[in-house]
LOTOR-13141 format. One record per residue (C-alpha): residue number from 1; chain; x, y, z. Coordinates in Angstrom, 3 decimals. Example, Ala and Ser with C-alpha at 12.3 -4.5 7.8 and 13.67 -1.06 7.14 Angstrom:
+-----+-------+----------+----------+----------+
|  nr | kette |       px |       py |       pz |
+-----+-------+----------+----------+----------+
|   1 |     A |   12.300 |   -4.500 |    7.800 |
|   2 |     A |   13.670 |   -1.060 |    7.140 |
+-----+-------+----------+----------+----------+
***
This chain:
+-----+-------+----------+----------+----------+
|  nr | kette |       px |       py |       pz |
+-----+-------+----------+----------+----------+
|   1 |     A |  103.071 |   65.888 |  110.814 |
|   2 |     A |  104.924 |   67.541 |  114.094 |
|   3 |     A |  104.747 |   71.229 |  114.110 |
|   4 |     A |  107.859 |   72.457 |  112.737 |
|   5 |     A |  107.506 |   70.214 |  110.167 |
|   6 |     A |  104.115 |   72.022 |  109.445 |
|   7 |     A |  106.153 |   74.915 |  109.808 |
|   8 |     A |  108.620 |   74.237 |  107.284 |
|   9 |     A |  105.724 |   73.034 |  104.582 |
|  10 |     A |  104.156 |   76.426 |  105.263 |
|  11 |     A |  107.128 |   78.075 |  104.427 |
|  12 |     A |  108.252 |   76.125 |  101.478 |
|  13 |     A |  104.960 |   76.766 |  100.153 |
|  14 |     A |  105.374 |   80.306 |  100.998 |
|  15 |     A |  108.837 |   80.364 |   98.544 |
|  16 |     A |  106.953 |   78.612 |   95.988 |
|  17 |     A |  103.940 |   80.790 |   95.985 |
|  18 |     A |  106.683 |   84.317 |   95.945 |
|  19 |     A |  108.827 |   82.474 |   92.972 |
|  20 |     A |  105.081 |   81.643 |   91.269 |
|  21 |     A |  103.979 |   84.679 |   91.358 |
|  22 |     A |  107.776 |   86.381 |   89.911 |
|  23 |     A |  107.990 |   83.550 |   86.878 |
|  24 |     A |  105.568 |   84.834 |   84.269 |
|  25 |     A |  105.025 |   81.867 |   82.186 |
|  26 |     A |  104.007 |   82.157 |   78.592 |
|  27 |     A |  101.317 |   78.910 |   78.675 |
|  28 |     A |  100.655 |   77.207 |   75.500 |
|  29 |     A |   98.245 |   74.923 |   76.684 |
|  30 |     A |   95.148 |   74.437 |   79.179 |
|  31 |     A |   96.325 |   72.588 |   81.495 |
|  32 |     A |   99.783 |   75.083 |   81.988 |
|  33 |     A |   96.969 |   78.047 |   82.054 |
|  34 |     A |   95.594 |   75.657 |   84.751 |
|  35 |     A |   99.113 |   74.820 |   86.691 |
|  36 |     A |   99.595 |   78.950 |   86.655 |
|  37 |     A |   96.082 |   79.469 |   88.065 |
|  38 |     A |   95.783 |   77.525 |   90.972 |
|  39 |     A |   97.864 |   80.086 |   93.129 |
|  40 |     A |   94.458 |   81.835 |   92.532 |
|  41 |     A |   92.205 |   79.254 |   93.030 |
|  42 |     A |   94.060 |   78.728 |   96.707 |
|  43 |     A |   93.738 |   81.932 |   97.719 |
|  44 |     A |   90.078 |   81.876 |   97.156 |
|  45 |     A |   89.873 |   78.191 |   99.051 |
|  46 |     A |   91.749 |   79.151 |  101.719 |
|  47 |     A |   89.930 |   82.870 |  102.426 |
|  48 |     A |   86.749 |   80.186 |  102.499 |
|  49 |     A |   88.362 |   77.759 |  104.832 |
|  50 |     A |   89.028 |   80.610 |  107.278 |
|  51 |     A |   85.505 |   81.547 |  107.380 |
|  52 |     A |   84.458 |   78.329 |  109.063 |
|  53 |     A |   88.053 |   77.377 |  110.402 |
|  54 |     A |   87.284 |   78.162 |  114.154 |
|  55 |     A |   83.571 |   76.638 |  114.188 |
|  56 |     A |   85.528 |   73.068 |  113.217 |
|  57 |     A |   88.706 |   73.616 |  115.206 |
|  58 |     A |   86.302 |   73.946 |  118.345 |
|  59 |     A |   84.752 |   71.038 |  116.951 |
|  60 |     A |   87.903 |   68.436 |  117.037 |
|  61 |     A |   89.583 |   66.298 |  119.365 |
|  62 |     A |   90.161 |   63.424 |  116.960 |
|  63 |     A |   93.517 |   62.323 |  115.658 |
|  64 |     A |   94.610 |   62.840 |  112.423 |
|  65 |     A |   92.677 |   62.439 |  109.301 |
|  66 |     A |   94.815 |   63.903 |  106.661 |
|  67 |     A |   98.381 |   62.406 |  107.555 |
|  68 |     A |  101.769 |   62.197 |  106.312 |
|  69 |     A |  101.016 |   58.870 |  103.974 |
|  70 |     A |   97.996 |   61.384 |  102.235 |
|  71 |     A |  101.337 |   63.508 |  101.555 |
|  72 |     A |  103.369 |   60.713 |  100.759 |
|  73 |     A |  100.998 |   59.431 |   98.386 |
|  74 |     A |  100.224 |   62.744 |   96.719 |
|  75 |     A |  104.021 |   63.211 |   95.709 |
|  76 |     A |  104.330 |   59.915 |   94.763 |
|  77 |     A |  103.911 |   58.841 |   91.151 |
|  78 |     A |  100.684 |   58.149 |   90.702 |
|  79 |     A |   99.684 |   61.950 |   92.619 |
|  80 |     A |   97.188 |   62.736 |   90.417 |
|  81 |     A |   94.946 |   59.681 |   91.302 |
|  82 |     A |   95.566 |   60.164 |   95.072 |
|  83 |     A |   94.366 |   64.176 |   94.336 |
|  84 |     A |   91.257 |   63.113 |   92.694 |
|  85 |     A |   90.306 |   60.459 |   95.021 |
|  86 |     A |   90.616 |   62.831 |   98.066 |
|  87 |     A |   88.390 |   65.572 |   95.892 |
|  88 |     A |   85.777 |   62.731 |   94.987 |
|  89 |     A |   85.341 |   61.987 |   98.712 |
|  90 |     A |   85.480 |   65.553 |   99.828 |
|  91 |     A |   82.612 |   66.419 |   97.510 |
|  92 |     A |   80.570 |   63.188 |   97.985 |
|  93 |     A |   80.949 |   62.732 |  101.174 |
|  94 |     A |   82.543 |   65.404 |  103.701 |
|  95 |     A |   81.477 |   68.911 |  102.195 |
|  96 |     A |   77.546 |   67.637 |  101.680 |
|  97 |     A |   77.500 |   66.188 |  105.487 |
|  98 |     A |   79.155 |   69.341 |  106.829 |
|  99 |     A |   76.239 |   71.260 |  105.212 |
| 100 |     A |   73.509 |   69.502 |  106.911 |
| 101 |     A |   74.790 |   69.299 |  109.974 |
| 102 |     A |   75.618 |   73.215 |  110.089 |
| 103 |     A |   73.161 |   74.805 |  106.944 |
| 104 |     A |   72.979 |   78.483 |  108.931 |
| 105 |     A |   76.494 |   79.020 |  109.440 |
| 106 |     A |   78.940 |   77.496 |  107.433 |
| 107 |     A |   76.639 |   76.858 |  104.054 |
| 108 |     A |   78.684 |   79.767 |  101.505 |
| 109 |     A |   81.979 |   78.932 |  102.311 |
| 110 |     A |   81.216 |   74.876 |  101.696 |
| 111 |     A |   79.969 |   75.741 |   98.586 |
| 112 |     A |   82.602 |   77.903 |   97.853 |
| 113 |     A |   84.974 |   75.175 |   98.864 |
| 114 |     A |   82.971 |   72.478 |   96.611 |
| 115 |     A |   82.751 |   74.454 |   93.301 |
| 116 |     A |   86.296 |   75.143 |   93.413 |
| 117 |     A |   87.149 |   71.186 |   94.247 |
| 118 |     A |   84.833 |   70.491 |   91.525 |
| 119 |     A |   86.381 |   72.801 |   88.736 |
| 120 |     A |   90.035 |   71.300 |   90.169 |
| 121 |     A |   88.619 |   67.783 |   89.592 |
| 122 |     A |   87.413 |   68.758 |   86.046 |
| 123 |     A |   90.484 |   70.420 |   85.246 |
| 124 |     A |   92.831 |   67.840 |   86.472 |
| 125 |     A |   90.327 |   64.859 |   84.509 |
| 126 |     A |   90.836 |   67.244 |   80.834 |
| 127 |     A |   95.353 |   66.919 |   81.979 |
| 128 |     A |   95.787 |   63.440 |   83.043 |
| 129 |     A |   98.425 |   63.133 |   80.248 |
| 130 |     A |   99.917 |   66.288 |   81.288 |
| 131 |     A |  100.068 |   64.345 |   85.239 |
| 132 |     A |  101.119 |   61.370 |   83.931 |
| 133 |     A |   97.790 |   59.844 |   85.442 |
| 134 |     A |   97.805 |   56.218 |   84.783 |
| 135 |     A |   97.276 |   53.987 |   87.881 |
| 136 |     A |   94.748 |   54.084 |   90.131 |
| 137 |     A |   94.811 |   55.651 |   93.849 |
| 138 |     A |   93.494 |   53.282 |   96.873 |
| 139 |     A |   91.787 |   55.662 |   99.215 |
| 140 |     A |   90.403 |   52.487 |  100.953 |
| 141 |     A |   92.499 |   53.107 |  104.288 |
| 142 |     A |   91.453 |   57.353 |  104.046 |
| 143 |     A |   88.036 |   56.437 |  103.847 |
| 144 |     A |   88.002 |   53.934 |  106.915 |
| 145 |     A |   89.537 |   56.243 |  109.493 |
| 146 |     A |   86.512 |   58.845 |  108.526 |
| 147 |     A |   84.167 |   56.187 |  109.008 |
| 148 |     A |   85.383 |   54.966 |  112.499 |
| 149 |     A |   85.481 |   58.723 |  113.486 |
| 150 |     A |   81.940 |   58.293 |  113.190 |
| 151 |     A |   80.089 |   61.860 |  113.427 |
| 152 |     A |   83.351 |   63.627 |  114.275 |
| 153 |     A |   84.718 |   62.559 |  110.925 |
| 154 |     A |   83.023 |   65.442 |  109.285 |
| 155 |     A |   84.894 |   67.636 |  111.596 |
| 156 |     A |   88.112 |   66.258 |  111.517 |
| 157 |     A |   88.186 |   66.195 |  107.938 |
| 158 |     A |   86.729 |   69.896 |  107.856 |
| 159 |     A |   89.474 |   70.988 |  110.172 |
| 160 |     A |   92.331 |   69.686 |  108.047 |
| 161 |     A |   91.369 |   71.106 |  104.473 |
| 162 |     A |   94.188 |   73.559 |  104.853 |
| 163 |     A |   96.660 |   70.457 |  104.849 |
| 164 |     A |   95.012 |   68.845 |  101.747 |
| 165 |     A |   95.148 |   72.490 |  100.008 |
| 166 |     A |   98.615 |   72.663 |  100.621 |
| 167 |     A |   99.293 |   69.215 |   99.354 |
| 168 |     A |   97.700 |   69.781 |   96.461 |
| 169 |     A |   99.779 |   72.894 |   96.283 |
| 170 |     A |  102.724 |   71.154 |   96.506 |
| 171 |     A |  101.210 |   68.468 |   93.956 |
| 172 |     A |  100.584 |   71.263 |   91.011 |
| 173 |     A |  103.820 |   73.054 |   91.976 |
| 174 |     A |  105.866 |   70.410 |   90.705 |
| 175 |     A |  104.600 |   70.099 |   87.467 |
| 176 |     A |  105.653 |   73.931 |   86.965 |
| 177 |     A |  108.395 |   72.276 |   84.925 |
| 178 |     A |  106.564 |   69.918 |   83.063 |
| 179 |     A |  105.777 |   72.976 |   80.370 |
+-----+-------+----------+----------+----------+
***
C-alpha cells in the first residue's frame, strides 16, 4: 500500500470510528455487543502497539509482510477465515518469538496485544454464523514470506500490526449492518 493510500484507509477508518461512536446501537445479541465493542478493544491494541512501535520500526528494513492481498482477502467473502488465520499465526508464532527475543522491554504490551487477539479469536469462533464463516482461509503464501524473512520476520510482522488492526477494523465495520 503507497502512502496516500495509507492515508486515505486511516481516514476512512477515522469516519467510521466518529459515525461508530454517534450510532448507539441497541444489540440483541453477543456477537452485535461484540461488533460495537471492538472500537474499544482497538484503542487498547493500538495504545499497546505504540509502546513498542519505535523499538520494531528501528528494527525493519524488510519489505512488506502485511500487503494489499492480506486486505484483499480480509474483505473478501470468506474474511472471517483470513482474520482468524492471521490471529492463529500472530499468537503461535510472531507475538511468542517477539517475547524471547526482547523479554525486558517489550514483554506487557505483547501480552497485552495477545490476550486481546485471543479474546477476538474466541469471540469471532462463538459468531461464525453471524460472519458468514464457511470456507477456509489459505495463509500458506503469509506464512512463507515470514519464514524467508528469517529472524527479521518477527520484526516485520511486529512493525505492521497497526495495518492488520485496521483491517480487521475495516473487517468488523462492515458487519455493522448485519444486525
Amino acid at each position: 500500500m503507497n502512502f496516500s493510500g495509507v492515508i486515505l484507509s486511516a481516514v476512512l477508518m477515522l469516519l467510521l470510528s466518529v459515525t461508530a461512536q454517534c450510532r448507539k446501537t441497541n444489540c440483541k445479541s453477543e456477537c452485535c455487543t461484540f461488533v460495537e465493542g471492538f472500537p474499544a478493544r482497538l484503542k487498547e491494541l493500538r495504545s499497546s502497539y505504540k509502546e513498542i512501535l519505535k523499538f520494531y520500526e528501528s528494527n525493519d528494513d524488510l519489505d512488506a509482510l502485511i500487503d494489499g492481498t492480506v486486505q484483499h482477502n480480509i474483505n473478501g467473502p470468506y474474511g472471517c477465515h483470513v482474520v482468524d488465520e492471521i490471529l492463529r499465526f500472530y499468537l503461535n508464532t510472531v507475538l511468542p518469538t517477539a517475547v524471547k527475543k526482547n523479554r525486558a522491554h517489550t514483554k506487557t504490551p505483547i501480552d497485552s496485544i495477545g490476550n486481546i487477539f485471543q479474546s477476538l479469536q474466541r469471540d469471532m469462533l462463538k459468531c461464525r454464523k453471524h460472519f458468514f464463516c464457511y470456507k477456509p482461509f489459505e495463509i500458506t503464501s503469509f506464512k512463507d514470506s515470514y519464514e524467508k524473512m528469517a529472524e527479521k520476520g518477527v520484526n516485520k510482522a511486529m512493525e505492521e500490526l497497526d495495518l492488520l488492526f485496521m483491517y480487521i477494523e475495516q473487517f468488523l465495520a462492515s458487519k455493522r449492518d448485519m444486525h
